[in-house]
Phi, psi and omega in degrees: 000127150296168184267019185243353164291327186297126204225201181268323169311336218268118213294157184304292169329305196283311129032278195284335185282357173294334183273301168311316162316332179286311196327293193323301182270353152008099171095010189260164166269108177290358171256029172300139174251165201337141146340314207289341225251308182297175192266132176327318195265001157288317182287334150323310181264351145294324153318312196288343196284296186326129146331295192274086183311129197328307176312319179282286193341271155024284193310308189325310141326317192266345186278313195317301208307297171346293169305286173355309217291299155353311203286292198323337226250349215245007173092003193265097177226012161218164250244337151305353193249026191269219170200141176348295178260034156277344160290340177297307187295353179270318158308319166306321191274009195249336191272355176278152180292350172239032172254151169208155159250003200271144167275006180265357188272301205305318175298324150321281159003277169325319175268015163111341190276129190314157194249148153300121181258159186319144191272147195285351181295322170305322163273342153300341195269355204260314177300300185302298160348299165303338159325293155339300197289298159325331161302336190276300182282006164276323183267034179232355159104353183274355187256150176257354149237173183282118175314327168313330175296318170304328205247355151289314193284349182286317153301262204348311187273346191281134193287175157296142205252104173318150173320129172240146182238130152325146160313173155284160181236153170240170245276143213214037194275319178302294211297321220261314174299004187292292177333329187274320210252359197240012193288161170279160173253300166305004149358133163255113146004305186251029165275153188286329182319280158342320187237001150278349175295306185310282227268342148314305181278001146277341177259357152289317164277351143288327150346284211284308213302321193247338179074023196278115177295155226286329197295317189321277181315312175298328216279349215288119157302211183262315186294320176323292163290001247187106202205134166041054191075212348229137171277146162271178176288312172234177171193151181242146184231183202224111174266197173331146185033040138085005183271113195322129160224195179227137169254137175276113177262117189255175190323286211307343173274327170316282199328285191317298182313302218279324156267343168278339186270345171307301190290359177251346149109039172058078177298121155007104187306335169302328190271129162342116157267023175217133179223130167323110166249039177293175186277355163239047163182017157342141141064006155274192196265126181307135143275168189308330195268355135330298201292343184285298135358318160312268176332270229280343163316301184320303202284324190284327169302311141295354160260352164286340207256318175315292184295333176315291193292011167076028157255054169333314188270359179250314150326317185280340170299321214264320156326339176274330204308154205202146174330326194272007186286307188311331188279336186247014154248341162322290181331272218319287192333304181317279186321304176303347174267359173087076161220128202289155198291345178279334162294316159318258199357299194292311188297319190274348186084005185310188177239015164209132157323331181253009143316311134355288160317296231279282199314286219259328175273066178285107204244140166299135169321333207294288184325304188265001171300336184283346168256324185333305170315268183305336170241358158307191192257132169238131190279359182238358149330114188268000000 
């Protein structure tokens, strides 16, 4: 299907999948052919080409399937019958507490269980999306009002989204050394045990070190870090929304990177610097959900040793950690050492101070009894 195929006729479903389909190739050549056809390292530079990061295409996805489904229940089934205030009324219907559209809410539901309502993010996440899929059809000419019209009465109806802030993170100075700390003395050097040892405490300490989101850090080659042997200092990678940024590798990350690409015999510039070394997928590029399995090994093994040692609330902190727990204790730590928020910003890569502001500027009691301390007014003061 083209886009001048699209009419007032043209049934919803096949719509949508024209639209998620644009999503897919959104920055692509479209007469490329299917994912299933390429080679691991075509579909890698095709990932990097795309507009649209797999996850969000996913999310859109999952919003659009909703909607349909709806659409259907309410008698809508070609891109003519829709109307102006079916997305409010398809939002009214996701903020009451006994609507759910998901079959896994319906099947809850079915066995008796109360339904739960929805998080207000979640109905922004469910919601917004679909503007997109209406733009499409207005500008093919397939739509009978202006989408804008749709997405003004939908702010309007849309709850308000709380401020978002980071968790506090804890402190993750012990956790970033588990790795370091857990080699054998009889160990062999060159054993795969030794270099999943290795190439783990290198990407914790690029974690703490850069505050580099956990995809960032996976997505980074040999050459990325990497000049004649030698780890650099800085290195540059391509972050959120495709944007260039520069990450700071200090020593101690340096120390790791240096021993662990060592124990790999000075790897190519081209090649992944963290690579999967399980046995059936040896030597491809780690996954995300590996490097998280890394982290939470790390984290549940220290927050065990933690609660032994009476430190329950630190423990329990330390259990949630998750890769992305390290970029918001870079933040918190910064900030909280008087490093100006604009310096943050530029470290974390945001794309504004006041992302920064919104997320990180959070100050520990120590911190503000100290100034609390030093610049109030005493009243015995002349």
């Amino acid at each position: 299907m083209a886009m001048g195929d699209l009419t007032a006729a043209t049934p919803l479903q096949a719509a949508g999948e024209f639209w998620i389909r644009r999503l897919e190739l959104a920055g692509l050549d479209g007469d490329l052919p299917e994912d299933e056809e390429l080679e691991a390292e075509e579909i890698a530079e095709r990932d990097a080409q795309r507009h649209h990061a797999r996850q969000t295409v996913n999310a859109y996805q999952t919003a659009l399937t909703l909607f349909l489904r709806w659409l259907e229940r309410e008698g809508r089934t070609r891109a003519a019958d829709l109307q102006p205030d079916d997305i409010v009324r398809y939002t009214r219907s996701l903020r009451r507490s006994s609507y759910d559209l998901s079959e896994a809410a319906q099947r809850r539901i079915a066995s008796g269980d109360q339904p739960e309502r929805l998080a207000v993010r979640t109905i922004h996440a469910y919601s917004r999306p679909l503007f997109g899929f209406l733009l499409m059809l207005e500008q093919a000419g397939a739509l009978g009002f202006r989408a804008a019209v749709a997405l003004v009465e939908l702010k309007r109806f849309l709850p308000r989204l709380p401020a978002p802030s980071a968790p506090t993170p804890p402190d993750l100075r012990r956790l970033v050394a588990y790795y370091d700390k857990s080699q054998d003395a009889n160990e062999d050097p060159q054993s795969r045990t030794a270099l999943i040892r290795l190439r783990n405490a290198a990407l914790l300490h690029l974690l703490f070190s850069t505050g580099a989101r956990i995809s960032e850090a996976l997505s980074l080659n040999v050459g990325d870090v990497c000049r004649d042997r030698r780890v650099q200092s800085r290195a540059i990678l391509q972050g959120k929304g495709r944007q260039e940024g520069t990450i700071f590798i200090r020593r101690h990350a340096e120390q790791a990177l240096t021993q662990y690409l060592a124990a790999r015999n000075w790897p190519a510039a081209g090649e992944a610097l963290f690579e999967s070394l399980d046995r059936r997928t040896a030597g491809m590029r780690l996954s995300r959900v590996s490097g998280w399995r890394i982290v939470h090994a790390a984290a549940e093994a220290v927050a065990a040793q933690t609660a032994l040692e009476g430190k329950l609330d630190e423990a329990a902190m330390l259990r949630e950690t998750s890769p992305h727990t390290f970029r918001h204790f870079v933040g918190f730590f910064l900030l909280n050492e008087g490093v100006a928020l604009a310096e943050v910003s530029q470290i974390l890569r945001h794309r504004s101070v006041e992302v920064t502001r919104s997320y990180y500027a959070r100050y520990q009691d120590v911190q503000l009894q100290e100034v609390h301390d030093q610049f109030s007014a005493d009243p015995n003061a002349e």
